[in-house]
C-alpha positions in Angstrom: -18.7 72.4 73.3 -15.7 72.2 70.9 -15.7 69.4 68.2 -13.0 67.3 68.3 -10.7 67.8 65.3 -10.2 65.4 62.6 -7.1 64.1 61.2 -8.4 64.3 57.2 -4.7 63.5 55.9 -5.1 60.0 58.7 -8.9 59.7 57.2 -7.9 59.9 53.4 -4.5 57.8 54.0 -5.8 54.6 55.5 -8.0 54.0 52.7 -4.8 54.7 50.3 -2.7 52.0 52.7 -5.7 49.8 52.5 -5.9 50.2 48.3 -1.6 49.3 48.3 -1.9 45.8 49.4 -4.5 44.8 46.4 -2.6 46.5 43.6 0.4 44.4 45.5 -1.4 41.3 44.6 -2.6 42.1 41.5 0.6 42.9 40.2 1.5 39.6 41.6 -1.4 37.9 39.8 -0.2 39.3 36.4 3.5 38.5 37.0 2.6 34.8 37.9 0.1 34.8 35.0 2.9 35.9 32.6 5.0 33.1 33.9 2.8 30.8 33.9 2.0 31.4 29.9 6.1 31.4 30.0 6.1 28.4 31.1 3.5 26.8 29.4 5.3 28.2 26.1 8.1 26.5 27.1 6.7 23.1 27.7 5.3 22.7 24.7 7.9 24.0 22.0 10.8 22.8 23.8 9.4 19.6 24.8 8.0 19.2 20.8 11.4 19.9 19.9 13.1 17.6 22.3 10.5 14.5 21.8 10.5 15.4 17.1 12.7 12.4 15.8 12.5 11.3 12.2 15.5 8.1 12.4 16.1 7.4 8.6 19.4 5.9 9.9 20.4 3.6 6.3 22.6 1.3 8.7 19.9 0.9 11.5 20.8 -2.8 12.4 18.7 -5.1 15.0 20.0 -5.5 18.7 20.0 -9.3 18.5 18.9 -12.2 16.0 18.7 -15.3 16.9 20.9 -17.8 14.9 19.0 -19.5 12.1 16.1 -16.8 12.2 15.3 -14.4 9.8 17.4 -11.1 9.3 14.3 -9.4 7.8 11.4 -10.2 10.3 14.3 -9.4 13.0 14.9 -6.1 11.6 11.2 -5.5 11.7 11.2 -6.1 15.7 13.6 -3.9 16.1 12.0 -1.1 13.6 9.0 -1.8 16.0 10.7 -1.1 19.5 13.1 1.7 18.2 10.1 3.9 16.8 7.6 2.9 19.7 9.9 2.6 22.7 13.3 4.3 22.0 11.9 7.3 20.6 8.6 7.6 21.8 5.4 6.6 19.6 3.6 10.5 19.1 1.2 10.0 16.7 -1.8 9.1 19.2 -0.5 11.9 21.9 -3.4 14.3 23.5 -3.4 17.4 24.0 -1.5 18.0 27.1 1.6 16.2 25.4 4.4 19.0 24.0 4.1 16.5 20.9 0.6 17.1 20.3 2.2 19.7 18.2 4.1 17.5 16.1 2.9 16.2 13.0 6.2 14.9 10.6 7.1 12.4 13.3 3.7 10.9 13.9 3.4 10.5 9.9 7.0 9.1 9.4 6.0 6.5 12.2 2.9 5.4 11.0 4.5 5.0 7.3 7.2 3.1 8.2 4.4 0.7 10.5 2.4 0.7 6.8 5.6 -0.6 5.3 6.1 -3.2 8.2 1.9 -4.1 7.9 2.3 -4.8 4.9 5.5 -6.9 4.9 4.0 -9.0 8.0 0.8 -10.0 5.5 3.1 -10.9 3.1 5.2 -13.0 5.9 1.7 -14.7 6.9 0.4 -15.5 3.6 3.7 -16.3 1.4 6.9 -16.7 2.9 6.3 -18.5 6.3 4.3 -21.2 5.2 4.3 -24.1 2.6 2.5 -23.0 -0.2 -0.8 -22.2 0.0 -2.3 -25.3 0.9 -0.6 -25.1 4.4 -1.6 -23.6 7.9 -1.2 -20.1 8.5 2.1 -19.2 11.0 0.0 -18.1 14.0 2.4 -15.9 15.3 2.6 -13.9 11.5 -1.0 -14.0 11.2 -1.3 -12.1 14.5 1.5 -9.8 13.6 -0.2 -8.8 10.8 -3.4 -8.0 11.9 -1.9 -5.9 15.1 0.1 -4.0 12.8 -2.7 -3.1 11.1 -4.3 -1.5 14.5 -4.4 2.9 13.8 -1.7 4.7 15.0 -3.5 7.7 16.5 -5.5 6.0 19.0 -4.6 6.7 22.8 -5.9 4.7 26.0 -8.9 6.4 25.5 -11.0 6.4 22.1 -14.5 8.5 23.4 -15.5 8.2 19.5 -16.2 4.5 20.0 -16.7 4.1 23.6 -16.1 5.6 27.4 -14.1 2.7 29.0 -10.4 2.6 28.1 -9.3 0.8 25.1 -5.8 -0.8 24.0 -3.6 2.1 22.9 -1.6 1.8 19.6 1.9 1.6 21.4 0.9 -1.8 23.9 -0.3 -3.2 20.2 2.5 -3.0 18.1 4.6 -4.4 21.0 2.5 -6.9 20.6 3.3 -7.3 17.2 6.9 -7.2 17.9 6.8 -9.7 21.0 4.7 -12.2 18.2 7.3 -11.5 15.4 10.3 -12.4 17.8 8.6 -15.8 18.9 8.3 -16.7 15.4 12.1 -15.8 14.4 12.7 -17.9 17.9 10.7 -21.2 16.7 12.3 -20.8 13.0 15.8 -20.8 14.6 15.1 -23.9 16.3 13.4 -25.5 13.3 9.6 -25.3 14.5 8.4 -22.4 11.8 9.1 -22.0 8.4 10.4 -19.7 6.3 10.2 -20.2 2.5 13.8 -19.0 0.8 11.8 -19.2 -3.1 12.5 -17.5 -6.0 8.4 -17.1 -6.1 7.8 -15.9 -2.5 10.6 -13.2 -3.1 9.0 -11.7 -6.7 5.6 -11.6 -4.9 7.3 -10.0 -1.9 8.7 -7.4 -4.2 5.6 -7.2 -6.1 3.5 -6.2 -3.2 6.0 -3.5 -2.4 6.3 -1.9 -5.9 2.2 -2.0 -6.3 2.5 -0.1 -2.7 5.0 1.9 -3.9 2.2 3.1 -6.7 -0.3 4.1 -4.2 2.2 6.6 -2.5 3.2 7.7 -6.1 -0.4 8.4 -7.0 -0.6 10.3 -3.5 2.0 12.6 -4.8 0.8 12.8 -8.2 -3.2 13.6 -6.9 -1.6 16.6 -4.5 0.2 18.0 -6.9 -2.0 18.2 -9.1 -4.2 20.5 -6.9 -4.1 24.3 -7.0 -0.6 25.5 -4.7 -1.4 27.7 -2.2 0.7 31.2 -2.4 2.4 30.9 1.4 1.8 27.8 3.3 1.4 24.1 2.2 -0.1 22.6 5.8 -0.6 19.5 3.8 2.5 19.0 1.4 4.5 17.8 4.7 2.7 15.5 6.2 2.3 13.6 2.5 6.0 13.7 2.2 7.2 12.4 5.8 4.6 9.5 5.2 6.1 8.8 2.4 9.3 8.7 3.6 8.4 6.6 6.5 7.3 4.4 3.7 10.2 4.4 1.7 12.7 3.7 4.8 10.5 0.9 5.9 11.0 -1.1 3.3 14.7 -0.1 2.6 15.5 -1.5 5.7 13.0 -4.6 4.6 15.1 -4.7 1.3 18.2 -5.1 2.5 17.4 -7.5 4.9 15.6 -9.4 2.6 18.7 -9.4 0.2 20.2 -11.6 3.1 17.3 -14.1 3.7 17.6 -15.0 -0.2 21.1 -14.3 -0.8 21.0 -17.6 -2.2 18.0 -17.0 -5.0 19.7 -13.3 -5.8 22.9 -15.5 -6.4 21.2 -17.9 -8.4 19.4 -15.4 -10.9 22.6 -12.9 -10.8 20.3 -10.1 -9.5 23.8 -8.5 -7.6 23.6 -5.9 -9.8 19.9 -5.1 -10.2 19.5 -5.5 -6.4 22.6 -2.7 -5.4 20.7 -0.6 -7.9 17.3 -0.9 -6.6 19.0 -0.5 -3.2 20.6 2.9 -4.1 17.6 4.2 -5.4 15.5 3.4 -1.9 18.4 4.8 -0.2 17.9 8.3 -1.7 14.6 8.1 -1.5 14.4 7.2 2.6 17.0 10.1 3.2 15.9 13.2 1.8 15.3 15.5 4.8 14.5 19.0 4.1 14.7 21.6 6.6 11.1 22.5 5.5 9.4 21.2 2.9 7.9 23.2 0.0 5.2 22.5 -2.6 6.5 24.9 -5.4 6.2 23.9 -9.4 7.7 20.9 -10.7 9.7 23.2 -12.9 9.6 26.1 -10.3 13.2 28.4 -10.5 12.7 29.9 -6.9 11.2 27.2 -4.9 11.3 23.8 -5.2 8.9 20.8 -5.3 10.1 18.0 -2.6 7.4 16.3 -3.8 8.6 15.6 -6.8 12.2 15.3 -6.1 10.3 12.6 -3.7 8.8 10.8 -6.5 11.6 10.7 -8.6 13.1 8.3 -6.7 10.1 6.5 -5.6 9.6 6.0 -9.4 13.4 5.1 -10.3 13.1 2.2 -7.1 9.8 1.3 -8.5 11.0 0.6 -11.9 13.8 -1.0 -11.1 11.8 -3.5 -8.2 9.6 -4.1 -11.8 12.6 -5.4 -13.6 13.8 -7.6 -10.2 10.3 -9.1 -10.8 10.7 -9.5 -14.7 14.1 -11.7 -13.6 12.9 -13.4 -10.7 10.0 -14.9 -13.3 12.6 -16.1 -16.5 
């Protein structure tokens, strides 16, 4: 009996058409893994690029103050809801956040909330009450300690517990909802607001001793051995600085219209528009990248210390605003 023949080119092709289809999809695989890193790419540096803001607008000005309030604890509202709600707080964002990547913004925010901290204390224990003998505002006093809250803590903080916890943002609203009911019961006579000569010199005092720390901050890194290339830490010390610096510029000027009267009184126009100037240059120095190169370097510069030149001039010249304020 004959054996049937056998189609060897049918035998050795079906296997081949069988094989086509599964380099088909993983070709497909690879294409769609390549987009997908694309993508993911994309997400992250565009969307950190889109959500980086550092405002160090000099002429920022509050939305609304309420007549008879206080021009600087409104401005402090308004610092509050621009940096939080305008323009997104980043400093507590996770991972899955394009501003994870960020790190100027998140250190500019939480310096100028350092500057505002420290202004509501000041609010709570000087300014908006009668001496020292009287109650505490309850509105400052919880100002002050919400503004005090970190700034890098999300919904969920697995460090101290499982179950959600208050995230920085929904406290410094907080803060700015309880700094905006106090400016409301001052302008209808129900909260106080002390327009001394002594409640503005230990205003400005606190600010100039603050003022120190940052300077020391600069002086301690600087101090330490440069590194040839890359300075991770140089920027994040100078954007907190300069949060803290534009804080209380803003604070400053405002201030100079709450005691307009007691700069009037102890001709401080001059020394005032001086000390201004100075936390004006300070607030707005924005390099495009910031280097840590010798104070005396000839190829590459020290923003540190260009920083601290003016955190020093504003310093001294706060000192000698004190010096009046106590003749």
């Amino acid at each position: 009996m004959a054996r049937p023949e056998v189609d060897w080119d049918d035998e050795y092709s079906a296997p081949r058409r069988r094989l086509l289809p599964s380099r088909g999809v993983a070709r497909i695989s690879g294409y769609s893994l390549i987009v997908f890193i694309v993508l993911v790419l994309l997400y992250y540096v565009v969307g950190a690029f889109v959500m980086h803001s550092v405002d160090d607008d000099p002429n920022f000005q509050a939305v609304s103050e309420p007549e008879g309030g206080s021009h600087s604890v409104a401005i402090a509202a308004a610092l509050i809801d621009r940096e939080v709600d305008t323009h997104f707080w980043t400093a507590n964002d996770p991972f899955f956040y394009p501003s994870a990547l960020l790190d100027n913004t998140p250190n500019y925010q939480q310096g100028i909330v350092y500057a505002l901290s420290r202004f509501a204390i000041e609010m709570s224990d000087q300014i908006g009450r009668t001496r020292g003998s009287s109650e505490i505002d309850q509105d400052l006093d919880k100002a002050a300690g919400l503004l005090k809250y970190p700034g890098n803590v999300w919904i969920f903080d697995l460090s101290t517990s499982f179950l959600p916890t208050p995230a920085s943002e929904s406290q410094y609203r907080a803060a700015s909802r309880a700094l905006k009911a106090y400016n409301e019961r001052l302008a209808s006579g129900q909260a106080i607001f002390e327009r001394r000569a002594d409640n503005l010199m230990a205003t400005i005092d606190r600010i100039a001793s603050d003022l120190g720390s940052a300077s020391a901050t600069i002086d301690q890194h600087m101090a330490k051995p440069r590194p040839m290339l890359i300075d991770t830490k140089v920027d994040d010390i100078f954007y907190s600085v300069k949060g803290r610096l534009y804080g209380y510029a803003i604070l400053l000027r405002e201030l100079g219209v709450d005691f307009a009267g007691v700069i009037k009184d102890k001709q401080l126009d001059p020394s005032w528009e001086q000390m201004m100037q100075s936390m004006r240059q300070a607030s707005i120095l924005d390099p495009v990248v910031v280097l840590n190169g010798a104070p005396d370097g000839a190829y590459f510069p020290s923003h540190l210390a260009v920083q601290g030149f003016y955190l020093l001039r504003a310093r001294t010249q706060l000192r000698e605003i004190t010096n009046i304020l106590q003749k």
